[in-house]
N, C-alpha and C positions, 0 to 999 in steps of 0.2 A: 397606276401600276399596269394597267391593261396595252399601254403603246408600252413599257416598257419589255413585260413578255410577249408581245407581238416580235420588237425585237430580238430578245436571246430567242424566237423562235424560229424567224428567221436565220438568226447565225448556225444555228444548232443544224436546219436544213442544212444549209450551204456544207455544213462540218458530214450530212449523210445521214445526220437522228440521232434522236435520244440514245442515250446507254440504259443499260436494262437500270429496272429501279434501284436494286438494292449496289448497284457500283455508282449509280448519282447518291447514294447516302453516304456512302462510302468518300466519296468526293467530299460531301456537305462538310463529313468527320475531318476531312482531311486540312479544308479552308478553316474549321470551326481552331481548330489545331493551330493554323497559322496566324490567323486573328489572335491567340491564345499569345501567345510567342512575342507579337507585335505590343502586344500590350502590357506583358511583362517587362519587355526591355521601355517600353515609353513610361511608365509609373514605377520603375527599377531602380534601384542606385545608378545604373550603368547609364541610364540616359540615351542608350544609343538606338532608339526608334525616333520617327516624326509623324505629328500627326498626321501628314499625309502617306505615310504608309499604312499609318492606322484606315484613314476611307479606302485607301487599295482594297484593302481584305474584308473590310466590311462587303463592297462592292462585289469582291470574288465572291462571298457568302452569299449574298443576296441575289447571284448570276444564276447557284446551282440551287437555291434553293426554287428559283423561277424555273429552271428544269424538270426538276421531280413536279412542281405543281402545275407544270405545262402538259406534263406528260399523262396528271389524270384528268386533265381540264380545270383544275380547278385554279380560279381568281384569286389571288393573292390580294388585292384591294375588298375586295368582300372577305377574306379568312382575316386579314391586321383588323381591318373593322368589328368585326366579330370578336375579335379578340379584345380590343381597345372595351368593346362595351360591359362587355365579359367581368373585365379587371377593373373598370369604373363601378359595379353593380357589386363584383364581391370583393373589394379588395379597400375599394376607396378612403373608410374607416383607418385604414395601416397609418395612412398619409395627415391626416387630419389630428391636430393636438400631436403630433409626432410617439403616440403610443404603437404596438404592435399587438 
């Protein structure tokens, strides 16, 4: 994850910088929205998404949320790892024998 927000840091330069924080949330809500949408219509009766618009918006998600976390430093490969251990230590029980 580290070359990959090197790059959106790079474009983001080249784009003049970051937007304040709380309009890159605003963004995140916005991708989080269209991910939403995408996914509806791909598990829908309608049928009318493809999986590959589904990684589109994954992708757009995972651009701005590299933004907000470029913006206070902080490593997104260290916070999913965190997180992963997180959800293996209190959660893992959920998964196992399939109870809740």
């Amino acid at each position: 994850m580290n070359e990959l927000q090197r790059r959106v840091d790079e474009l983001i330069s080249e784009f003049g910088g970051y937007w304040p924080p709380f309009e890159m949330l605003v963004a995140i809500v916005e991708e989080i929205g269209e991910l939403s949408d995408v996914l509806l219509r791909l598990e829908g009766s309608k049928g009318l998404a493809s999986p590959e618009e589904l990684k589109e918006e994954l992708g757009d998600v995972m651009f701005a949320l590299a933004c907000l976390a470029n913006h206070y430093g902080i490593d997104l490969f260290e916070a999913l790892s965190a997180s992963i251990d997180k959800y293996k230590s209190r959660d893992g029980h959920r998964w196992k024998g399939g109870t809740t």
